[in-house]
C-alpha positions as CSV (number, residue, x, y, z in Angstrom):
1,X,-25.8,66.7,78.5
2,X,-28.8,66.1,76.1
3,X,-29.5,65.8,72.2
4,X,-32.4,64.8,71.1
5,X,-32.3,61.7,68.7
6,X,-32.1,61.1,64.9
7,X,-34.7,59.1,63.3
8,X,-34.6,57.6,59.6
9,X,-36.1,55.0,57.7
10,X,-33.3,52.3,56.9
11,X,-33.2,50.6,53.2
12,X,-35.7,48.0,54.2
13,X,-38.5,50.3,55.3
14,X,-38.2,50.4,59.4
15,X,-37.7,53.2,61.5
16,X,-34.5,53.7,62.9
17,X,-33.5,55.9,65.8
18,X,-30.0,56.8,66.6
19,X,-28.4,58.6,69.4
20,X,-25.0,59.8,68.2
21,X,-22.3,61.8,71.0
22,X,-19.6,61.2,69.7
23,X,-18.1,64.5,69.0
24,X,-19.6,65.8,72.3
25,X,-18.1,62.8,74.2
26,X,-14.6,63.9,72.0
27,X,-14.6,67.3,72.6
28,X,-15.6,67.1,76.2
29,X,-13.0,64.5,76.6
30,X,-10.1,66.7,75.6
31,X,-11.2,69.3,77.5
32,X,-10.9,67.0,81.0
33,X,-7.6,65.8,80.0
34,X,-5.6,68.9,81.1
35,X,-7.1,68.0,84.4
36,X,-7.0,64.1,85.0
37,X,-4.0,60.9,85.1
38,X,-6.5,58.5,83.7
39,X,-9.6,58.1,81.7
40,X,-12.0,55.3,81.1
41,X,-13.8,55.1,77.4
42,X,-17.1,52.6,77.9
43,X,-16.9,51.7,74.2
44,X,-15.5,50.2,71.1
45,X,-16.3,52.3,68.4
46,X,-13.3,52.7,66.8
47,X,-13.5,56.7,65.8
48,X,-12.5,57.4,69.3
49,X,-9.0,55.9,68.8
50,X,-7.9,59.9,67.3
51,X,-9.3,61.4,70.4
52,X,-7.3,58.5,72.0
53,X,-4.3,59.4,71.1
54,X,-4.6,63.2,71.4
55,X,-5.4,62.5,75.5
56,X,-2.4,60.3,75.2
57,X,-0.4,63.2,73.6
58,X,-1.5,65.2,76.6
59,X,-0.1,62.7,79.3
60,X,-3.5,60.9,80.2
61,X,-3.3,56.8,80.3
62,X,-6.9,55.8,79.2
63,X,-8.1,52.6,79.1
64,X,-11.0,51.3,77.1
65,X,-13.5,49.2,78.5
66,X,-15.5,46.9,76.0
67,X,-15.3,43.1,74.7
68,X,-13.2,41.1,72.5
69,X,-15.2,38.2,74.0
70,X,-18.3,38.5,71.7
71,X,-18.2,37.3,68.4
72,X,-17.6,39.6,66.2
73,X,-15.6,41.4,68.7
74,X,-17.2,44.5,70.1
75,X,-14.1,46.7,69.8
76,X,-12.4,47.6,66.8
77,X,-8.5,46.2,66.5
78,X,-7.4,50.0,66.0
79,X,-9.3,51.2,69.1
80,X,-7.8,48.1,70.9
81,X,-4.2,48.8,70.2
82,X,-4.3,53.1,70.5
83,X,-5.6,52.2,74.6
84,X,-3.0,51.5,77.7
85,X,-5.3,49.0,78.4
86,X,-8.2,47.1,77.7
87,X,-10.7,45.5,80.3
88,X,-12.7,43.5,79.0
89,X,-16.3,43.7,80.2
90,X,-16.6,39.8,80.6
91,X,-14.5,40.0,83.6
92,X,-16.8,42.9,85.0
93,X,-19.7,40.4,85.3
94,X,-18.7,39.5,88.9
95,X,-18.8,43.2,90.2
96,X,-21.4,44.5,87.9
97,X,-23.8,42.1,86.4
98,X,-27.1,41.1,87.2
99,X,-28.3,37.6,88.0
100,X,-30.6,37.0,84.9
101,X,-33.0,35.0,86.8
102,X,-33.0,37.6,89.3
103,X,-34.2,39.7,86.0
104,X,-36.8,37.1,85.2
105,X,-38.0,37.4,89.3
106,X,-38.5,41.2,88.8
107,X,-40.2,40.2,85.8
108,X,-42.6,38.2,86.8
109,X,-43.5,40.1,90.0
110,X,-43.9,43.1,88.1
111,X,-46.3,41.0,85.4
112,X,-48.4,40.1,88.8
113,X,-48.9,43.6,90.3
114,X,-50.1,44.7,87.3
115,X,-52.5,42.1,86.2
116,X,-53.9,42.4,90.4
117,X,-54.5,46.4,89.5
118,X,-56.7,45.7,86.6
């Protein structure tokens, strides 16, 4: 699915641009849940603890994957406590983070091969 983005100028003069799904991510959601045991929300944003609850009505355990690690916490409380579970991303970071010098490598290389093409 696609939507093209929103932009605005914000009350200090710089251009914004926001990307907002959730109703598609809502609706689409509720649709699957006649069809799956479990689903996995990638977020904290706390107006998906309605759509939450209404796959929960439906029989579907979902758990919410985001971080109470950060400071402020990157899920909201009501969000936290609608979910079966919450995993927090930090302990992700073995299976699914990058090495950031690994980043800074890539980096670098990348910074090389382009200044040998000019």
């Amino acid at each position: 699915m696609t939507k093209n983005a929103k932009s605005y100028t914000d009350d200090t003069g710089r251009r914004k641009i926001k990307g907002n799904m959730d109703i598609e991510l809502a609706v689409d959601a509720l649709e699957l849940a006649p069809h799956i045991d479990h689903a996995y929300i990638f977020s904290g944003d706390g107006d998906f603890t309605r759509v939450v609850h209404a796959m929960q009505r439906k029989g579907v355990r979902v758990s919410v994957v985001s971080s109470l690690a950060t400071r402020p916490p990157m899920i909201a409380d009501e969000l936290r406590r609608q979910a079966d579970e919450l995993i927090d991303i930090k302990h992700l970071v073995d299976k699914i983070g990058r090495d950031p010098e690994a980043r800074a490598e890539r980096i670098r290389k990348r910074a090389e091969a382009e200044a040998d093409a000019e």
